[in-house]
KEKE-3310 file (N, C-alpha, C; in steps of 0.2 Angstrom, whole numbers, plus 5000, padded with zeros to 4 digits):
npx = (4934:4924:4926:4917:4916:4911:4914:4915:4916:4921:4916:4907:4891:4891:4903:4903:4916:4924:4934:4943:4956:4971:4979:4995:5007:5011:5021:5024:5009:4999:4990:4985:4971:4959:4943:4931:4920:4905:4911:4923:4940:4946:4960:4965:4974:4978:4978:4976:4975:4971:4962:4955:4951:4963:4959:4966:4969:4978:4993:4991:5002:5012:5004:5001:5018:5020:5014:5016:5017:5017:5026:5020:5008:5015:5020:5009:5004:5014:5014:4999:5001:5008:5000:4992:4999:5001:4987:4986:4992:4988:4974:4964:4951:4942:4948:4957:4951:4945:4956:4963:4955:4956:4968:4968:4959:4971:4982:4973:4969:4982:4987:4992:4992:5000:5006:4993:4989:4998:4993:4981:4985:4987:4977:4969:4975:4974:4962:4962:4970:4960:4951:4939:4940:4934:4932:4946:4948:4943:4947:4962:4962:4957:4969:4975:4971:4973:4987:5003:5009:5023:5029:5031:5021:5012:5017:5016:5002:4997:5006:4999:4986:4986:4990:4979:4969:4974:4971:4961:4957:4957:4964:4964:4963:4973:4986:4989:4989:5001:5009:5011:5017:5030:5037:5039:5052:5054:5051:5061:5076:5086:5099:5102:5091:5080:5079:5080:5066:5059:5061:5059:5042:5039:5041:5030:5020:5019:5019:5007:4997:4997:4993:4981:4976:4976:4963:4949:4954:4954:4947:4950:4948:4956:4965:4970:4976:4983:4990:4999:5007:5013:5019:5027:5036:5039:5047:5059:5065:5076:5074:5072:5066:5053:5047:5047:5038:5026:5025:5023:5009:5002:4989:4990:4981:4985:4999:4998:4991:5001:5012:5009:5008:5020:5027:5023:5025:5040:5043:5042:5053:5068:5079:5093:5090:5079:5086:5092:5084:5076:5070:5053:5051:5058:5055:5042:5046:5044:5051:5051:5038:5034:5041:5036:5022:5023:5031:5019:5011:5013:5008:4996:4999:5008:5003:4996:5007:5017:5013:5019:5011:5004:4998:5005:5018:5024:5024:5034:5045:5047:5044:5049:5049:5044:5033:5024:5022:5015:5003:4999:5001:5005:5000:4988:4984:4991:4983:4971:4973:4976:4961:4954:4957:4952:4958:4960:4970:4979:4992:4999:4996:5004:5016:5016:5018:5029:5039:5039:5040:5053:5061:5059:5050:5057:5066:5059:5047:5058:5062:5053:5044:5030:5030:5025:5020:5024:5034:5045:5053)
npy = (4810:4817:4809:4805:4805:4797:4802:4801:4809:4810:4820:4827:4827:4815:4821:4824:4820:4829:4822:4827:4835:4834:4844:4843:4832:4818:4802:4788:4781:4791:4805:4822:4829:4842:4848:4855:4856:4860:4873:4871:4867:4852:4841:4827:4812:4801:4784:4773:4757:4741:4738:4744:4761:4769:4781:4794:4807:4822:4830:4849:4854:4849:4849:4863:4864:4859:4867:4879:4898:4901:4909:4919:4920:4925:4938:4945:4944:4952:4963:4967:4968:4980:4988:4988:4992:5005:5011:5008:5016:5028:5025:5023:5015:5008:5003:4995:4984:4979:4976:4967:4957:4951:4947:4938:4928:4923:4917:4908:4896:4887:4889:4899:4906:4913:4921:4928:4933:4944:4952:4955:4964:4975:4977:4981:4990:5001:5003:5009:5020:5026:5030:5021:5012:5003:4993:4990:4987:4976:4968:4965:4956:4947:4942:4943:4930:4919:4920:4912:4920:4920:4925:4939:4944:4943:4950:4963:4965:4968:4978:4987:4985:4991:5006:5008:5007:5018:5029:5030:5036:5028:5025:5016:5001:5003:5000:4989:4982:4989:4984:4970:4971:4975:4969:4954:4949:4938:4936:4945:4943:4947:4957:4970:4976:4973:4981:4995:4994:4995:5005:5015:5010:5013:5028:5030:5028:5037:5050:5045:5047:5059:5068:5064:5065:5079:5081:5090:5102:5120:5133:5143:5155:5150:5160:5159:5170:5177:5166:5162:5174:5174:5164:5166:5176:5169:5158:5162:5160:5148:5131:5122:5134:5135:5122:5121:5132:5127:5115:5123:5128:5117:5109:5104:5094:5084:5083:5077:5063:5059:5059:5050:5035:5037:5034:5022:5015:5014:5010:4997:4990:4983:4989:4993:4995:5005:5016:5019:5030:5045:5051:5049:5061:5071:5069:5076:5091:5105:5107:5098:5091:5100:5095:5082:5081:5089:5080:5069:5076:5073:5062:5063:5076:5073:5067:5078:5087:5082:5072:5068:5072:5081:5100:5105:5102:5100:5113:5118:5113:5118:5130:5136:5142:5155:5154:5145:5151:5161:5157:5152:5137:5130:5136:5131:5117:5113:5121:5115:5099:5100:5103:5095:5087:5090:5100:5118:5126:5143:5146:5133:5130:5138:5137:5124:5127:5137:5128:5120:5129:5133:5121:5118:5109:5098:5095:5092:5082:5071:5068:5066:5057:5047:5030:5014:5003:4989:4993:4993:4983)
npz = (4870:4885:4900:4914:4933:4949:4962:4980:4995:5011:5018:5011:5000:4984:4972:4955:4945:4930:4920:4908:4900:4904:4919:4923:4918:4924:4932:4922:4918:4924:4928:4934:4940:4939:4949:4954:4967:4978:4980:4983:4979:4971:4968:4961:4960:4947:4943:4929:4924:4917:4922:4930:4939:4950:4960:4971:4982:4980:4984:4990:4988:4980:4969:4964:4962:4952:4941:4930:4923:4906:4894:4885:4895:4907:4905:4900:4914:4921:4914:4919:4932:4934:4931:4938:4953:4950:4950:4961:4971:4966:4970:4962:4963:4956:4943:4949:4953:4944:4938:4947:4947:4934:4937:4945:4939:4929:4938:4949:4944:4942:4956:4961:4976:4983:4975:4971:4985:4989:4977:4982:4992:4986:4978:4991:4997:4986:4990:5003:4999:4992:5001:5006:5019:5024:5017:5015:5024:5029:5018:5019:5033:5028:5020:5031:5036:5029:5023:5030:5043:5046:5033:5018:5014:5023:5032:5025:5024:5036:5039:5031:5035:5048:5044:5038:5048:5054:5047:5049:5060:5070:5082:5094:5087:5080:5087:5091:5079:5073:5085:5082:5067:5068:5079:5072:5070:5061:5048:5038:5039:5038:5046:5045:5034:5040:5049:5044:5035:5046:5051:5042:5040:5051:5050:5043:5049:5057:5048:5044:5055:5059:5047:5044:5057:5056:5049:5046:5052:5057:5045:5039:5024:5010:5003:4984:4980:4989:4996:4989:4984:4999:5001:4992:4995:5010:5004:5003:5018:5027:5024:5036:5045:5038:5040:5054:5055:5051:5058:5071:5069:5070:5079:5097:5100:5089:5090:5102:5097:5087:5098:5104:5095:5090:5101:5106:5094:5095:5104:5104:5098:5100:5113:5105:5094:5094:5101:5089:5083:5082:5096:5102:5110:5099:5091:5090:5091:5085:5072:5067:5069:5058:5047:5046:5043:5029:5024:5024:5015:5005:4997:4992:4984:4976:4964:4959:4955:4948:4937:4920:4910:4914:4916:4924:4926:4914:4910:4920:4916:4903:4902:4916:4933:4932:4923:4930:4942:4938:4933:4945:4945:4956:4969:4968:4966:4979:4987:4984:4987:5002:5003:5001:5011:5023:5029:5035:5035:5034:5034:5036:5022:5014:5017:5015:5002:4999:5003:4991:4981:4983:4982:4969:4959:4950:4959:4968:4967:4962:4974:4985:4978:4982:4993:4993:5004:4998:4989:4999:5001)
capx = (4928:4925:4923:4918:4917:4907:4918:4912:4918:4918:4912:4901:4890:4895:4903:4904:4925:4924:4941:4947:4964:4974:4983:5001:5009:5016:5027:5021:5001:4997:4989:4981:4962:4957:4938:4926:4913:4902:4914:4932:4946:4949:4965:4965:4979:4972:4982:4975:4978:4969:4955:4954:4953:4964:4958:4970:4971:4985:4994:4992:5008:5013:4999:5007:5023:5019:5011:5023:5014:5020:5030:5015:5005:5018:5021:5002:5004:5019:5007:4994:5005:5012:4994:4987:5002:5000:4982:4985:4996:4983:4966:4959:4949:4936:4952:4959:4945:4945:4965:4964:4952:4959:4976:4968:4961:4975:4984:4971:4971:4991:4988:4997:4988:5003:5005:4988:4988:5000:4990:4975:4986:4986:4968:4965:4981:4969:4954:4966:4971:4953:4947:4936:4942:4929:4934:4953:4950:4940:4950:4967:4960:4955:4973:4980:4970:4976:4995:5008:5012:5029:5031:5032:5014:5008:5019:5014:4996:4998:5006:4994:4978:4988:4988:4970:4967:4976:4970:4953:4956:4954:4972:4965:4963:4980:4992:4990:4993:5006:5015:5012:5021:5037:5038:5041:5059:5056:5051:5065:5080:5096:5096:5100:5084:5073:5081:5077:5060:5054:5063:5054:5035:5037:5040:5023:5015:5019:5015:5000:4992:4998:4988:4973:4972:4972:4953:4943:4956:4956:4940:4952:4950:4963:4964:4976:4983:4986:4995:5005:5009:5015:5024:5036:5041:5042:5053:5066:5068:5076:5070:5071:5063:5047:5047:5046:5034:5022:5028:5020:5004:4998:4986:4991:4979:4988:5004:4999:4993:5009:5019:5005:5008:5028:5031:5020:5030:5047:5042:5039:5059:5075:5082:5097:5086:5077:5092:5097:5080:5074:5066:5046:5054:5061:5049:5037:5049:5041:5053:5050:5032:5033:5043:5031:5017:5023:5030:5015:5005:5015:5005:4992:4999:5013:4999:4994:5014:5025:5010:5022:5006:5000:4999:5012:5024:5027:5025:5039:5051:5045:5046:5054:5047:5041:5025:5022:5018:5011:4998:4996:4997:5007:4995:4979:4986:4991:4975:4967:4975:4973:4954:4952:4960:4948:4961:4960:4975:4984:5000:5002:4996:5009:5020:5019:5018:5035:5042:5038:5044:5060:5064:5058:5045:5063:5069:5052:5046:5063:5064:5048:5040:5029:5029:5018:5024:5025:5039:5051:5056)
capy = (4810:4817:4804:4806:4798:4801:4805:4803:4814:4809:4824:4830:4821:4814:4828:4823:4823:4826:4820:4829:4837:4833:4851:4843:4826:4814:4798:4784:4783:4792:4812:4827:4831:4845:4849:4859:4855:4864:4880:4869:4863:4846:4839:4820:4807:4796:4780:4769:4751:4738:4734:4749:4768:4772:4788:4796:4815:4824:4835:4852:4857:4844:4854:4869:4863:4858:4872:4886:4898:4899:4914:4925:4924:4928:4943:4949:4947:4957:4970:4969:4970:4984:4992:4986:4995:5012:5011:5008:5022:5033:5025:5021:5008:5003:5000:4990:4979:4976:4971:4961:4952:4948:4943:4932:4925:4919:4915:4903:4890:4886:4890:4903:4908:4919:4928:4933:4938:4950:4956:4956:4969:4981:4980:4982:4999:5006:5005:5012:5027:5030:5032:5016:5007:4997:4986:4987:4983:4967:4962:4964:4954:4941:4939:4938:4925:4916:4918:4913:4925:4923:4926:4943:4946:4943:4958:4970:4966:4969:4984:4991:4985:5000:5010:5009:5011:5025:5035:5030:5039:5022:5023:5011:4997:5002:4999:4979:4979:4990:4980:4964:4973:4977:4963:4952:4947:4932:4937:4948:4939:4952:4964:4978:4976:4972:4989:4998:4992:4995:5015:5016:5010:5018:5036:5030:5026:5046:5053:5046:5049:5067:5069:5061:5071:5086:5079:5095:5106:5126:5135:5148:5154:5149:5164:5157:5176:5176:5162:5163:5181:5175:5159:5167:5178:5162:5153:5164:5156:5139:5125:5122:5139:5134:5117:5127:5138:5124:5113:5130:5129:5112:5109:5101:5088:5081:5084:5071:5057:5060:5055:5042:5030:5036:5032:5017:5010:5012:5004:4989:4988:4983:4996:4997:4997:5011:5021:5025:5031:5047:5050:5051:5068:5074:5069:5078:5097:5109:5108:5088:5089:5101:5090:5076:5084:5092:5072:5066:5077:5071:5057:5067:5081:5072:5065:5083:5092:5075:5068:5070:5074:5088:5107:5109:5096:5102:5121:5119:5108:5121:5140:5138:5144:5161:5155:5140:5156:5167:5153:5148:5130:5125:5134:5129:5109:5113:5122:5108:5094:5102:5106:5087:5080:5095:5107:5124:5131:5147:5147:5125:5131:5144:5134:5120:5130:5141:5124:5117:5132:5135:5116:5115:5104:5093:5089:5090:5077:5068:5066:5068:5051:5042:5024:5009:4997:4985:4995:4992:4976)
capz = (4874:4892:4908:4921:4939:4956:4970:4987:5000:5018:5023:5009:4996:4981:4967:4948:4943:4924:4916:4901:4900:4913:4919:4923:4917:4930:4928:4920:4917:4930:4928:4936:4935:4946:4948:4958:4971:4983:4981:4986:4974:4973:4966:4960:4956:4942:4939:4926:4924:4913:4925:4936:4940:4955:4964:4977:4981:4976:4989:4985:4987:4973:4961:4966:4960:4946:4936:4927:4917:4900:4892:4887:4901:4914:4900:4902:4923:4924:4913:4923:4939:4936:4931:4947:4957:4949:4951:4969:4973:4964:4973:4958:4966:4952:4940:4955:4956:4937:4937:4954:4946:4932:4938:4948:4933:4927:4943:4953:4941:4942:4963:4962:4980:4989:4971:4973:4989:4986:4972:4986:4995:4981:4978:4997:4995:4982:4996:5006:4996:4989:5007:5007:5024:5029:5011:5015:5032:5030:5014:5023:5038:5027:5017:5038:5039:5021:5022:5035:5048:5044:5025:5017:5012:5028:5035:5023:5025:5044:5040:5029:5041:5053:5040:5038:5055:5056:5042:5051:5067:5075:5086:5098:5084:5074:5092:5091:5072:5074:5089:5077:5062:5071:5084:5067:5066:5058:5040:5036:5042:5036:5052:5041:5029:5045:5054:5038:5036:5055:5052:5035:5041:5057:5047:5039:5054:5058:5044:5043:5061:5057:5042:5048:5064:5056:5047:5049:5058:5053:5044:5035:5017:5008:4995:4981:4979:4995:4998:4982:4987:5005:4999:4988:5003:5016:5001:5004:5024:5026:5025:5044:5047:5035:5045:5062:5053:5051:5067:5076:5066:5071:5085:5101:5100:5084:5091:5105:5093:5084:5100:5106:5091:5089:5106:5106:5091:5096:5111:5102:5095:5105:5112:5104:5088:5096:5101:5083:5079:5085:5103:5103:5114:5097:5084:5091:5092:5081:5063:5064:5066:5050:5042:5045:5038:5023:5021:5023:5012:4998:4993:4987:4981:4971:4958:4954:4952:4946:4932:4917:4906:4918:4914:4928:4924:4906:4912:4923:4912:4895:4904:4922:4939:4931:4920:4933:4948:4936:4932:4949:4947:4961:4976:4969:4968:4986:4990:4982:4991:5007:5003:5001:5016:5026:5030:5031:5039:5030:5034:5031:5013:5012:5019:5009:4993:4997:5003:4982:4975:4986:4979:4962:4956:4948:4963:4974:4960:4964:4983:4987:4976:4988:4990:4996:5008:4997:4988:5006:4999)
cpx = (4928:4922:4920:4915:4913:4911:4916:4916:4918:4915:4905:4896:4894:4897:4905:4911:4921:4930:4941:4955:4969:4979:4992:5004:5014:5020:5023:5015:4998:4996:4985:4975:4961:4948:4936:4922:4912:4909:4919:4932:4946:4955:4966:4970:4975:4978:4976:4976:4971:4961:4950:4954:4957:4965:4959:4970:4974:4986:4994:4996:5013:5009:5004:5016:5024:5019:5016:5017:5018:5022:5025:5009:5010:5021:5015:5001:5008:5016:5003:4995:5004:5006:4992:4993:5002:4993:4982:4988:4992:4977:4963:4956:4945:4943:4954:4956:4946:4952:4964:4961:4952:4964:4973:4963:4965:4979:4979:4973:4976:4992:4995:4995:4993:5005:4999:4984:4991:4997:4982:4976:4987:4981:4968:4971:4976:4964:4957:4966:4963:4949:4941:4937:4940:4931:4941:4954:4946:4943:4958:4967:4960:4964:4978:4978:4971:4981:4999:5010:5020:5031:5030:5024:5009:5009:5016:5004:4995:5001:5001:4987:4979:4986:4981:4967:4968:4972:4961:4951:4956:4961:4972:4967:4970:4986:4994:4993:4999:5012:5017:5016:5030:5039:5040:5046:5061:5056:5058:5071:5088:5093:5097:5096:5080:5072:5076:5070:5058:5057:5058:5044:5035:5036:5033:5018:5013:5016:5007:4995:4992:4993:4980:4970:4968:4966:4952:4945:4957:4949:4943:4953:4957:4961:4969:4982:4988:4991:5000:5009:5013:5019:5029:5040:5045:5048:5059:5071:5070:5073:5067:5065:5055:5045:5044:5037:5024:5020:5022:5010:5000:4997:4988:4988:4982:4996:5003:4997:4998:5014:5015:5009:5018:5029:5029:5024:5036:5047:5043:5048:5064:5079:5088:5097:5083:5081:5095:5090:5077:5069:5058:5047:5054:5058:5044:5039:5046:5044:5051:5042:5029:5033:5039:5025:5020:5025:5023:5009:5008:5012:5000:4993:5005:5011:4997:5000:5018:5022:5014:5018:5002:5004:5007:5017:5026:5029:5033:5044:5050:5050:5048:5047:5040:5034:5022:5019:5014:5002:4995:4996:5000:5002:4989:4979:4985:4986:4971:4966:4973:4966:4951:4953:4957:4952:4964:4964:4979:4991:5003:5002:5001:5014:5025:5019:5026:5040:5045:5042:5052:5064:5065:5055:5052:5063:5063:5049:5052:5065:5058:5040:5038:5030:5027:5024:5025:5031:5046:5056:5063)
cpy = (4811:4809:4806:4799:4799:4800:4805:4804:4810:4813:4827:4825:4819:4818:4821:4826:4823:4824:4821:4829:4838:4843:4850:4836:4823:4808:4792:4785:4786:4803:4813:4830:4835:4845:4853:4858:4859:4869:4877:4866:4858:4845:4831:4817:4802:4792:4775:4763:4747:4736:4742:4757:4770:4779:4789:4804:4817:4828:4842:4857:4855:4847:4856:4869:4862:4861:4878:4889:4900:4907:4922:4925:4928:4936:4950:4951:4952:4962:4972:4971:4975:4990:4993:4991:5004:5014:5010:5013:5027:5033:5027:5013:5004:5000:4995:4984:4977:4974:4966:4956:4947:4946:4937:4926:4920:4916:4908:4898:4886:4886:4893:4907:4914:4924:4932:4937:4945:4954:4958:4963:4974:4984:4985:4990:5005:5009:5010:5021:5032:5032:5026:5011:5005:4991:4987:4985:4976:4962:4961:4960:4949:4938:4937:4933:4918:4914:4917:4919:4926:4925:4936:4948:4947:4950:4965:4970:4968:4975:4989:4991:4991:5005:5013:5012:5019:5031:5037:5034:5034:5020:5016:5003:4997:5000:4991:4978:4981:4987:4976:4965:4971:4972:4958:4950:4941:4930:4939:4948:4942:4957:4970:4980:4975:4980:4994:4999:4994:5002:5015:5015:5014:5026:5035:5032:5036:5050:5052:5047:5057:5071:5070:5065:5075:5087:5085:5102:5113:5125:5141:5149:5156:5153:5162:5162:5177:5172:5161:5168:5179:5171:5160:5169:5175:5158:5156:5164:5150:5135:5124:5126:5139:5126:5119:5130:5133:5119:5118:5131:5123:5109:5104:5093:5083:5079:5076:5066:5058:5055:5050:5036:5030:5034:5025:5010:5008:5007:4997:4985:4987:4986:4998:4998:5004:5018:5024:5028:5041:5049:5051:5060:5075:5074:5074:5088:5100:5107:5102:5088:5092:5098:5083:5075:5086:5083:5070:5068:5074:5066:5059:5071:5081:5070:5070:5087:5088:5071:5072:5073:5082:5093:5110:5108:5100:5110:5123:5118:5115:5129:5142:5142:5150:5161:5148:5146:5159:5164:5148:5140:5128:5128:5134:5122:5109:5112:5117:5102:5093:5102:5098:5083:5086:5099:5112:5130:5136:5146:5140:5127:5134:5142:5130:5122:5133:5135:5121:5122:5135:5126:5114:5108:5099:5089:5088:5082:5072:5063:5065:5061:5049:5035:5019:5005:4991:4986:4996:4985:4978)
cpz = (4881:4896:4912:4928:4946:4961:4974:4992:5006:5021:5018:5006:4991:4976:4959:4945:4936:4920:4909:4900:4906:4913:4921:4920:4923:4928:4927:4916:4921:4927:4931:4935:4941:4945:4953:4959:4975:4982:4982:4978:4976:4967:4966:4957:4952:4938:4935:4926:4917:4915:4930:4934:4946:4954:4970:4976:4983:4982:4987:4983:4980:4969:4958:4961:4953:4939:4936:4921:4911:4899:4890:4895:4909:4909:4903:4910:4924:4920:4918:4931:4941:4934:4936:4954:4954:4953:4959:4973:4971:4965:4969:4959:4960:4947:4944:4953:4948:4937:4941:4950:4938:4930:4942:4944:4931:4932:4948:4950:4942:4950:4965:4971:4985:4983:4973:4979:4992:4979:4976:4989:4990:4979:4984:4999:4993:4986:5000:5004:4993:4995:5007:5013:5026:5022:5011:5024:5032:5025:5017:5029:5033:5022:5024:5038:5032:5020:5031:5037:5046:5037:5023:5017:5016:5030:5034:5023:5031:5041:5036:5032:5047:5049:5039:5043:5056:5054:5044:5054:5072:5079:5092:5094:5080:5080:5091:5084:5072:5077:5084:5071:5064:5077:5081:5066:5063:5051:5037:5039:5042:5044:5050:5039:5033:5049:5049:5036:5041:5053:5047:5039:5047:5057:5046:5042:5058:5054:5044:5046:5060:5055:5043:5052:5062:5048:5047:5055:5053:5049:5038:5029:5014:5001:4990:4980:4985:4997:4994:4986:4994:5006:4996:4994:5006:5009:5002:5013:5022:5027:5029:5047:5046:5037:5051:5059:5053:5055:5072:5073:5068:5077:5090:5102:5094:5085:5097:5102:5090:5090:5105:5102:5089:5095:5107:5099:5092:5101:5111:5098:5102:5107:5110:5096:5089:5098:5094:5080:5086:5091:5103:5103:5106:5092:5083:5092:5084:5075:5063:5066:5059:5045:5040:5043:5031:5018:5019:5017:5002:4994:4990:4983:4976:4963:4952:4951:4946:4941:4926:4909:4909:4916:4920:4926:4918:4908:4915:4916:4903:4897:4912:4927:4938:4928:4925:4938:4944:4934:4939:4951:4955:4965:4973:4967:4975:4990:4990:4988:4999:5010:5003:5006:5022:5029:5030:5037:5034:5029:5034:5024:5011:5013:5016:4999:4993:4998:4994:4977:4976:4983:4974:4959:4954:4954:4967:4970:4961:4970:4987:4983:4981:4989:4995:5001:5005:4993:4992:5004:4996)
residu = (UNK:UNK:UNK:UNK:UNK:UNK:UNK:UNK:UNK:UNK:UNK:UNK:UNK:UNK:UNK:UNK:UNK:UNK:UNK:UNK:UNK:UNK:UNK:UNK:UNK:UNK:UNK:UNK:UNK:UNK:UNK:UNK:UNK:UNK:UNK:UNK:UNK:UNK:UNK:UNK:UNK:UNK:UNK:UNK:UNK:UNK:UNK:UNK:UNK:UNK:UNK:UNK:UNK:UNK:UNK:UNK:UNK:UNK:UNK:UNK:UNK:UNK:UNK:UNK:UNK:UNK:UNK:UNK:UNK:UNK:UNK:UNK:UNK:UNK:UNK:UNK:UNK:UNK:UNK:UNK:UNK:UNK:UNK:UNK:UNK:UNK:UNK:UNK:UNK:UNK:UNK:UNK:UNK:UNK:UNK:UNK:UNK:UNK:UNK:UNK:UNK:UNK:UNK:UNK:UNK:UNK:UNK:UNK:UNK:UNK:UNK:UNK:UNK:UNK:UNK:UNK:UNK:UNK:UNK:UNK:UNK:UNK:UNK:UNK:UNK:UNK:UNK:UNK:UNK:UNK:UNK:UNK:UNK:UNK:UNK:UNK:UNK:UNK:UNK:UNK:UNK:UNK:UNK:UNK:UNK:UNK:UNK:UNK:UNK:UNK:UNK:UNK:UNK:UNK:UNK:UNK:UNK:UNK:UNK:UNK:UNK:UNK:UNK:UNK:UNK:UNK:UNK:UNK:UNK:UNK:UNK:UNK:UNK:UNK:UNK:UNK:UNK:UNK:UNK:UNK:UNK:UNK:UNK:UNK:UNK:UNK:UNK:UNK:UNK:UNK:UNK:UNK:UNK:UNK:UNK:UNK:UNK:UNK:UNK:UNK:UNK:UNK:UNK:UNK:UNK:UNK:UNK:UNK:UNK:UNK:UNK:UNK:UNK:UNK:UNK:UNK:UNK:UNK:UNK:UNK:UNK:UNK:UNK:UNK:UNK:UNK:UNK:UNK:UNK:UNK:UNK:UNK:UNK:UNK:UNK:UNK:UNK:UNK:UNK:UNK:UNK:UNK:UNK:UNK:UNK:UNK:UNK:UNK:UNK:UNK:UNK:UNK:UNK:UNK:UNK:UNK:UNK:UNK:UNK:UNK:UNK:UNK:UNK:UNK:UNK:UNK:UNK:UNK:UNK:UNK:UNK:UNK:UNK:UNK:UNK:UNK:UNK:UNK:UNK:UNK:UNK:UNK:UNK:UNK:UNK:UNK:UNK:UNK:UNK:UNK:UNK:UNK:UNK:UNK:UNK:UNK:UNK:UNK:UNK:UNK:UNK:UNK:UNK:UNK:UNK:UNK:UNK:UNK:UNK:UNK:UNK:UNK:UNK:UNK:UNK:UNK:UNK:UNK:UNK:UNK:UNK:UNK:UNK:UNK:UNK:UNK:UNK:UNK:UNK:UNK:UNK:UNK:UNK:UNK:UNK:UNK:UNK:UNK:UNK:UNK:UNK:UNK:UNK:UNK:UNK:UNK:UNK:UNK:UNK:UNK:UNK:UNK:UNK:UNK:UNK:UNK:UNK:UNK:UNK:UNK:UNK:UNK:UNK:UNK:UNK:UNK:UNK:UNK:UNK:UNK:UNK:UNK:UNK:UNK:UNK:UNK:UNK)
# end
């Protein structure tokens, strides 16, 4: 039969414990009752005795401790994980929003609270990649204000809150997250895997000012024949040369956010951190701002080439290079991707079309996977 007990608060009124199944067993007569008032958790020690009920509350790191979930539900989270991580790579937010919520589900209960803040940044990834940033920027705000500055969860939400900004156009806003990303040495504690991480998010941070810039840059129709036709040609330069090619094509104003936000990161490393990394000087030379666009554009344009169900995908892998041109698909993905991030420069399309089929969808599909900031770990 339940009990229950009135609990008075100092600070609030009194809330209604009801005592059923305790959630952990302690030593002796002594268990665990959690309950919920006014919107908070309470955690209550309940020793018994023959006359009495003592009521002490529990620490809630002592909860915490306690609770393990059991062999199928950690079964079902590592499912739903690894849903919630595709799904955030692919800005499928409404899926997002259904996993988040019911991983978190099963996780509050047991206070699992830094798993699911790391399951908050995947949602708020999904926001991110779906173009939603005013919901990845107030939920990433709120998991800084959740987790320790110094633990892992915290970082990668600080890094993804730049992220956002970026993608925003809001440079003034991503400089301080920025700093605070990289200024960090106290999470990641190896100095090779700290090095490595500040080189890795710092590409990102390039890449994705890049990107962004060029929002609504070029007017040009992008004929598919065309650029088919003008791609195969360009595939037959170097790599370097089709770098250059596209380096030369992107406007000066992009070029200086490019070396606002790279010179503004480095800035923020110790210089003999910053010494093995590229000079702003050098990032910003024609083949290396190709090269950091045609990176960049990969995030989008990897979903339509490297989906192993797509018309492409199979075309390549069935009948080779020759029925993938004759069908177009690779520049009208391109075009696509390009047409969606409002980009309508010829010679980028052309660019990045004879770069795909001078690699081969194999290895472009290979080296060219993108991957989340939570994947740096």
């Amino acid at each position: 039969m339940q009990r229950q007990l009135i609990v008075q608060h100092t600070t609030q009124s009194p809330c209604r414990l009801s005592l059923h199944r305790p959630f952990a067993q302690l030593a002796g007569n002594s268990h665990v009752e959690f309950c919920e008032c006014f919107g908070n958790n309470y955690f209550y020690n309940l020793t018994s005795n023959t006359s009495s009920l003592l009521i002490t509350t529990i620490d809630r790191t002592i909860y915490m401790a306690l609770q393990k979930l059991n062999t199928a539900q950690n079964e079902r989270l590592a499912r739903l994980e690894h849903k919630l991580h595709i799904a955030a790579m692919n800005g499928d937010l409404v899926t997002a929003k259904s996993l988040a919520f019911d991983i978190q589900s099963l996780l509050r209960p047991f206070g699992y609270e830094t798993r699911l803040m790391q399951v908050k940044n995947w949602l708020y990834e999904s926001g991110i990649e779906a173009g939603d940033y005013a919901f990845a920027i107030d939920g990433l705000k709120a998991v800084k204000l959740k987790t320790n500055k110094n633990t892992r969860v915290h970082l990668e939400a600080t890094a993804l809150l730049a992220i956002a900004y970026l993608r925003n156009q809001d440079l003034n806003n991503a400089e301080p997250v920025i700093r605070e990303v990289l200024q960090n040495a106290k999470v990641i504690t190896s100095e090779r895997k700290r090095e490595a991480f500040r080189k890795s998010v710092i590409e990102r941070f390039d890449q994705e000012v890049t990107l962004f810039s060029m929002k609504g840059i070029g007017n040009e129709s992008l004929d598919i024949d065309e650029v088919q036709d003008d791609a195969k040609t360009m595939s037959a330069n170097t790599e370097q040369e089709i770098y250059t090619t596209i380096g030369v094509s992107i406007p000066q104003s992009v070029i200086n956010s490019l070396f606002r936000i790279d010179d503004f990161a480095k800035k923020q490393l110790p210089s003999n951190e910053r010494l093995k990394l590229p000079s702003p000087q050098q990032q910003v030379q024609e083949d290396r701002v190709g090269e950091t666009l045609f990176s960049s554009v990969k995030r989008t344009l990897y979903k339509s080439l490297c989906d192993p169900e797509s018309d492409i995908y199979k075309a390549w892998f069935s009948d080779g290079l020759k029925l993938v041109l004759s069908k177009k698909y690779i520049t009208s993905a391109v075009i696509a991707t390009l047409t969606s991030l409002g980009i309508g420069v010829k010679m980028i399309a052309t660019s990045i079309v004879a770069l795909v089929i001078k690699f081969g969808i194999e290895v472009y599909c290979t080296h060219y996977k993108p991957s989340g900031v939570m994947d740096l770990r």
